[in-house]
Backbone bond lengths (Angstrom), bond angles and torsions (degrees), N, CA, C in turn:
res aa  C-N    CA-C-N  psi(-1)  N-CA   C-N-CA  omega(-1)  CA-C   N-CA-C  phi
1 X - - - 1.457 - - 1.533 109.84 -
2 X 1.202 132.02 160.77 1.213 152.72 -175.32 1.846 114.25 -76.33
3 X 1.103 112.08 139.47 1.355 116.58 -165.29 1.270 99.39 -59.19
4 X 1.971 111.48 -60.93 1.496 117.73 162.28 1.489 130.33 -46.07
5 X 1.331 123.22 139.85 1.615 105.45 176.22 1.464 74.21 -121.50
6 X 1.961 109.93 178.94 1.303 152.28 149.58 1.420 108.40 -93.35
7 X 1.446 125.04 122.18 1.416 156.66 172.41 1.391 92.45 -70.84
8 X 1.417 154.22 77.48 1.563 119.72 173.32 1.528 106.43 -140.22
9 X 1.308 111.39 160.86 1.318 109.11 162.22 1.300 136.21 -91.47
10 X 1.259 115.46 163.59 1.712 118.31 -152.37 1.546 87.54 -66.79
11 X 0.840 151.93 -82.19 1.515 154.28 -150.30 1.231 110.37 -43.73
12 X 1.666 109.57 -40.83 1.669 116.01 -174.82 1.501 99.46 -80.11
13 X 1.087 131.58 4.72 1.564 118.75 175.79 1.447 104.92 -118.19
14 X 1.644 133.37 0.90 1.204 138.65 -152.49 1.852 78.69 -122.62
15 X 1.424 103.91 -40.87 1.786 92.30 177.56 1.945 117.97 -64.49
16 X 1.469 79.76 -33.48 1.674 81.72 174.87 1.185 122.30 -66.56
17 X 0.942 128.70 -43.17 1.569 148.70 174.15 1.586 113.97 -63.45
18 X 1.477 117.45 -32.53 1.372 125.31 163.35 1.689 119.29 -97.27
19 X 1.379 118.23 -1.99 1.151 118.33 152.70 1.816 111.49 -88.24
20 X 0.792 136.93 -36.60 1.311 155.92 156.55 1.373 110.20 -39.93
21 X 1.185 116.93 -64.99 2.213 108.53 161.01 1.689 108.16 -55.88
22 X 1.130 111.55 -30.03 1.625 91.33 -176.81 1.194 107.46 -96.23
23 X 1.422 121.75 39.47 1.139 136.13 161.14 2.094 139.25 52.75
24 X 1.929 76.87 22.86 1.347 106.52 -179.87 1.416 117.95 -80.12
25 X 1.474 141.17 92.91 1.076 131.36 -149.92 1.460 107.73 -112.72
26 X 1.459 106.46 -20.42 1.809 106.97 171.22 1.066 101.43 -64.73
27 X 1.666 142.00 126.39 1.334 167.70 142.01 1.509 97.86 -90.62
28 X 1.571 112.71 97.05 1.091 119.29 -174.97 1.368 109.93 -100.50
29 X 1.189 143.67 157.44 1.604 138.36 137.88 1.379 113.40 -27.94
30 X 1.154 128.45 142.65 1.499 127.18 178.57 1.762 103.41 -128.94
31 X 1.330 101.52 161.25 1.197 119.47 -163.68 2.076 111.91 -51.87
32 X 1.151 92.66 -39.11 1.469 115.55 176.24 1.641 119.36 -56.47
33 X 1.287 103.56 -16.69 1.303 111.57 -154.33 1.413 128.83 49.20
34 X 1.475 121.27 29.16 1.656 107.95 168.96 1.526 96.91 -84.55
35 X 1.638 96.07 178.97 1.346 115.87 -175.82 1.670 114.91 -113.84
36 X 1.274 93.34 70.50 1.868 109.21 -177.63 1.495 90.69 -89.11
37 X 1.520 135.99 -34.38 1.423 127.73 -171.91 1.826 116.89 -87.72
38 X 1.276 105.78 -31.37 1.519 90.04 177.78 1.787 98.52 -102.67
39 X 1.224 128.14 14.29 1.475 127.20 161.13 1.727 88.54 -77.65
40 X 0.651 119.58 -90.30 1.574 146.88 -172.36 1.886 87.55 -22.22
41 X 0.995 118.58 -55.42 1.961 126.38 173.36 1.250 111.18 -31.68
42 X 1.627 98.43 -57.78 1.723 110.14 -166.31 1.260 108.07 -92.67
43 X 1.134 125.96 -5.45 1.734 117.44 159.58 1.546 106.41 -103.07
44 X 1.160 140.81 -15.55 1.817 140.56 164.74 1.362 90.41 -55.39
45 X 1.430 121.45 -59.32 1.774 127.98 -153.81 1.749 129.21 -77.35
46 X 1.873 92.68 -31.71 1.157 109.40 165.32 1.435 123.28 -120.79
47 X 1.742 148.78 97.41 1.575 114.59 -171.74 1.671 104.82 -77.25
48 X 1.592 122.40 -12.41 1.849 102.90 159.72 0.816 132.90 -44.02
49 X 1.596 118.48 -16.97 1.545 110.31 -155.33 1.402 110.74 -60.64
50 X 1.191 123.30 175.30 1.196 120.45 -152.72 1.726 92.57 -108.05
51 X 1.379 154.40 136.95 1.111 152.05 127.48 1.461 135.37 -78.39
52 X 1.241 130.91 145.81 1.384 146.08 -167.32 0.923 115.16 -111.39
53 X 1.442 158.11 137.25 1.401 150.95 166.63 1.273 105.92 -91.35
54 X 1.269 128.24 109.62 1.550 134.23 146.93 1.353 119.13 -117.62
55 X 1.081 102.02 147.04 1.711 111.84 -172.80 1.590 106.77 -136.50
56 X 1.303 107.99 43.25 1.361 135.88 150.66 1.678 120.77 -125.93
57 X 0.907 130.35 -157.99 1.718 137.25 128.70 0.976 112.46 5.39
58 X 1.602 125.48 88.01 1.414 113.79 168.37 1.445 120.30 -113.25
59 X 1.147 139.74 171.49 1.352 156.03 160.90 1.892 107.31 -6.36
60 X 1.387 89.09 -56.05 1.537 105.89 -178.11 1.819 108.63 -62.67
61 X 1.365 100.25 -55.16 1.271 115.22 -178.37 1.884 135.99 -53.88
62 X 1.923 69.38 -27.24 2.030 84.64 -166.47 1.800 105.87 -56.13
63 X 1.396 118.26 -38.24 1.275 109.07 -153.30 1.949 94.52 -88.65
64 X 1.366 113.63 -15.47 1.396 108.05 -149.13 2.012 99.62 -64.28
65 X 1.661 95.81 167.96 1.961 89.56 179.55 1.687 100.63 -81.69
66 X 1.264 110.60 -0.56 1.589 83.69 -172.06 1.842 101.08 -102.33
67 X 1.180 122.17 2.04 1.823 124.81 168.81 1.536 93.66 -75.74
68 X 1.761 101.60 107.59 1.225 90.93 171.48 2.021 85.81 -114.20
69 X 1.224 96.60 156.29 1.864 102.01 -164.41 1.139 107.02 -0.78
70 X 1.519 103.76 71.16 1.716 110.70 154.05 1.413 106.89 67.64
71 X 1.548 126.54 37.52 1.090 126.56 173.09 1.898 105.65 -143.61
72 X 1.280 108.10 119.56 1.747 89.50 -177.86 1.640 108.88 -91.36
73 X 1.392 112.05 142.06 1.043 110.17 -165.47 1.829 107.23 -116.75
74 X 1.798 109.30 0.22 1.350 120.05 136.49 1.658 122.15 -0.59
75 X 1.258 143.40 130.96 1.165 153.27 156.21 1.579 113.12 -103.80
76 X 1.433 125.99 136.65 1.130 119.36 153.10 1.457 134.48 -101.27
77 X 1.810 109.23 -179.77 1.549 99.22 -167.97 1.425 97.41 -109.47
78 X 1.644 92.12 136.81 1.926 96.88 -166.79 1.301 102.76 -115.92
79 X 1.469 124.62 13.28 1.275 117.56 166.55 1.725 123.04 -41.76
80 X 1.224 127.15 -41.28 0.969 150.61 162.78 2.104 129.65 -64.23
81 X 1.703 84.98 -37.76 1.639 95.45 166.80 1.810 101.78 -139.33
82 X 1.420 103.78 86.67 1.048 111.73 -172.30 1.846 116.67 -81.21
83 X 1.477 115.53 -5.50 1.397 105.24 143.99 1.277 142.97 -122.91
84 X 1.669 86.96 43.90 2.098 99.63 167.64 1.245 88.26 -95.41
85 X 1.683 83.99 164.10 1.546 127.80 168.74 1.840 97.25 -43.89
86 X 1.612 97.83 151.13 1.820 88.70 165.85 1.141 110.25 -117.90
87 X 1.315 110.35 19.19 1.445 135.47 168.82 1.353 110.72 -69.51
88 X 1.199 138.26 107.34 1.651 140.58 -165.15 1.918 93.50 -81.46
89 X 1.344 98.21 -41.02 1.405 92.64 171.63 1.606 119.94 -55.67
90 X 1.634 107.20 -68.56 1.055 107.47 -172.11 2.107 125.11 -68.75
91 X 1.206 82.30 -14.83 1.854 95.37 165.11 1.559 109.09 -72.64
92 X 1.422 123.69 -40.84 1.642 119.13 -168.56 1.517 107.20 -82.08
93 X 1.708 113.37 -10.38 1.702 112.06 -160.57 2.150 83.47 -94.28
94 X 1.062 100.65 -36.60 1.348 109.66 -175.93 1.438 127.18 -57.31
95 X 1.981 115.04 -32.26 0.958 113.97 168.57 1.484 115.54 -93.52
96 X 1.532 121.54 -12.83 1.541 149.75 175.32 1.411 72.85 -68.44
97 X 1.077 127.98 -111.21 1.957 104.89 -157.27 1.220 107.91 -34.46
98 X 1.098 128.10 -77.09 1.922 108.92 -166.28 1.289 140.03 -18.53
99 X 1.306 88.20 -50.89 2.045 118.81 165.97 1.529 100.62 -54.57
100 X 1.565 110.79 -71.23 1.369 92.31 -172.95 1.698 130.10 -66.02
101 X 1.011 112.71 -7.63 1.771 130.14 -174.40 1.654 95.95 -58.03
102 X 1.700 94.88 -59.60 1.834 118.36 -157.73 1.834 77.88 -65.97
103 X 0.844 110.43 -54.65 1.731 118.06 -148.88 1.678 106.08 -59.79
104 X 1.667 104.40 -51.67 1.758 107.32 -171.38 1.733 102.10 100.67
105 X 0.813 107.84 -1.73 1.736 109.89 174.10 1.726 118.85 -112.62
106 X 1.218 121.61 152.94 1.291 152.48 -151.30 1.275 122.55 -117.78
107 X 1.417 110.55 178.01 1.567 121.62 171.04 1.996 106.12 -80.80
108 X 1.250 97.22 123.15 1.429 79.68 166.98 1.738 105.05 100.77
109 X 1.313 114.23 -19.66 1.517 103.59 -169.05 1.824 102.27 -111.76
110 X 1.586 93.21 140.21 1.276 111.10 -165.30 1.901 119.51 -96.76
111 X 1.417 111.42 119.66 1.585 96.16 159.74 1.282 112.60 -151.18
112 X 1.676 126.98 153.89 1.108 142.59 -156.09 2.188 90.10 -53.16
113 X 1.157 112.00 161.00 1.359 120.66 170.07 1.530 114.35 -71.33
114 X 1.484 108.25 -21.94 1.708 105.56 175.60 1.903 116.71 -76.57
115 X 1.677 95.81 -4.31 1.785 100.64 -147.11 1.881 74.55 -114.06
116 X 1.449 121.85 -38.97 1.442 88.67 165.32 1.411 125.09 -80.06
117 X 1.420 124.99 -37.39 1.568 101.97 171.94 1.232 123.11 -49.07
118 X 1.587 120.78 -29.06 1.983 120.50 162.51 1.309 94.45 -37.87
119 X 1.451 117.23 -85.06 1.211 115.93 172.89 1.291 153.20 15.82
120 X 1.368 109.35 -60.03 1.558 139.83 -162.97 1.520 81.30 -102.12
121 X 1.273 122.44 -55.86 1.508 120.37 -168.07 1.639 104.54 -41.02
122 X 1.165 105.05 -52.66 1.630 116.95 -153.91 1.676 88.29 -71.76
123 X 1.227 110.17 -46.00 2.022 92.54 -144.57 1.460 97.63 -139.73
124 X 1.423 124.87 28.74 1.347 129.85 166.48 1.624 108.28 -78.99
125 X 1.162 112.61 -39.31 1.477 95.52 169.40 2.147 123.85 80.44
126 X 1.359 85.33 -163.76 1.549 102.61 161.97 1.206 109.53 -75.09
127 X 1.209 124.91 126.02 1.534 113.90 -166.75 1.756 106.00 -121.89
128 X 1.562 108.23 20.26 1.375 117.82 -175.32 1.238 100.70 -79.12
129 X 1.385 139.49 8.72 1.737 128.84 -151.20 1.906 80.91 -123.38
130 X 1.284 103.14 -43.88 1.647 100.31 -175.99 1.395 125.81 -52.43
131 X 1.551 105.82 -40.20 1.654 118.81 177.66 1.502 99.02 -119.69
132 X 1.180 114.21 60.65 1.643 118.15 -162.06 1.758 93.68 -83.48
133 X 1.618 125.90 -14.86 1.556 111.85 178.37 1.900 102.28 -106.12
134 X 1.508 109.10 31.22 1.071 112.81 167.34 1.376 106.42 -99.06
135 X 1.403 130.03 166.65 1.892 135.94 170.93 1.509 88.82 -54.43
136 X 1.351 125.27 145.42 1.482 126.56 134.71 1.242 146.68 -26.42
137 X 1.492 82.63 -37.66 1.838 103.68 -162.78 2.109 90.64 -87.41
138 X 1.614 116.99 -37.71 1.248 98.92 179.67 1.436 120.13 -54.92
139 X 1.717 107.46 -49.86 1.072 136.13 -162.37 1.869 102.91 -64.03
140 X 1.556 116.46 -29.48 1.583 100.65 171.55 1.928 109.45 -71.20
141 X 1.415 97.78 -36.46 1.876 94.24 176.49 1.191 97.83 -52.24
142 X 1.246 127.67 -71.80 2.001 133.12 -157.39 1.982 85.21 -38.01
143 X 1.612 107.05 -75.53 1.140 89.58 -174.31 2.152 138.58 -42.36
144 X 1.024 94.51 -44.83 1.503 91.98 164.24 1.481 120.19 -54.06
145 X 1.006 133.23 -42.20 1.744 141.21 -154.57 1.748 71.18 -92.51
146 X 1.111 128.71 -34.13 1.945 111.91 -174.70 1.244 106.83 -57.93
147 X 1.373 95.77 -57.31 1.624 110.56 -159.00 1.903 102.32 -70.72
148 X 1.314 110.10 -34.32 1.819 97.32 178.58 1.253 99.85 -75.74
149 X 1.236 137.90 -16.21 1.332 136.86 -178.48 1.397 121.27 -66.97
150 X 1.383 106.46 -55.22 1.450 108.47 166.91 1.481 135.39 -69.47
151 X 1.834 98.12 -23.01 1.574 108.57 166.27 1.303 102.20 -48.22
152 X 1.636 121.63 -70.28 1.151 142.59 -152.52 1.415 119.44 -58.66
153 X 1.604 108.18 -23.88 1.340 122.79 -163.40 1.703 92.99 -92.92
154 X 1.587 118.31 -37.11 1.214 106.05 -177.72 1.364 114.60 -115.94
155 X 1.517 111.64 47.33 1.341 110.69 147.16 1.652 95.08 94.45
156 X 1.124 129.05 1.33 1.604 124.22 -162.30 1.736 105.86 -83.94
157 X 1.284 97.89 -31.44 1.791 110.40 -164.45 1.424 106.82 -96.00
């Protein structure tokens, strides 16, 4: 493993990886200032890199304006999942357990970015139960752009 690790959460590396099958490769800076684009750099460039599981404050999160001391105070739009949290916090910790339930991984436990997309390969599954207060119909796209994502990421495509 790499001297450096990535702090991140399971979802924020499962978005990368499913933005990445749908073949979106600009990882831009975003208005917010988190760091979803140069996280997203160092796992495109390296799959050793080393990852961290947090399901707080992550890597991505540290710089953004809405982490205020390690708490995001972000809202989301639930027009679409009208009985989640509108708590961006408490919606991302919510699917951060789910992931890890299906997955077998934790706070705190580390593996290269090539060994979780294995991962996801093996035991990601139906993934309608994870975003189960999302539409179906979004939640089968998310799943496709996952699954070419991880092909793609490990060499399958």
């Amino acid at each position: 493993m790499h001297e450096v690790s990535i702090r991140i959460k399971p979802h924020h590396f499962i978005d990368i990886i499913t933005t990445y099958g749908a073949d979106t490769l600009t990882f831009e800076p975003h208005p917010y200032g988190h760091a979803v684009h140069t996280v997203a750099r160092a796992v495109m460039d390296d799959p050793e890199t080393e990852l961290v599981m947090e399901l707080g404050a992550d890597d991505i999160c540290a710089p953004c304006e809405h982490n205020i001391d390690g708490v995001c105070n972000d809202t989301i739009d639930t027009s679409h999942r009208p009985t989640a949290p509108t708590s961006k916090r408490e919606w991302n910790l919510m699917i951060d357990r789910r992931w890890c339930a299906r997955l077998g991984i934790g706070q705190d436990d580390a593996l290269s970015a090539r060994a979780f997309c294995e991962l996801l390969l093996e035991q990601a599954g139906d993934i309608t139960d994870i975003y189960r207060e999302i539409p179906a119909k979004m939640t089968k796209e998310r799943s496709r752009k996952l699954m070419k994502g991880i092909k793609k990421y490990l060499g399958m495509e």
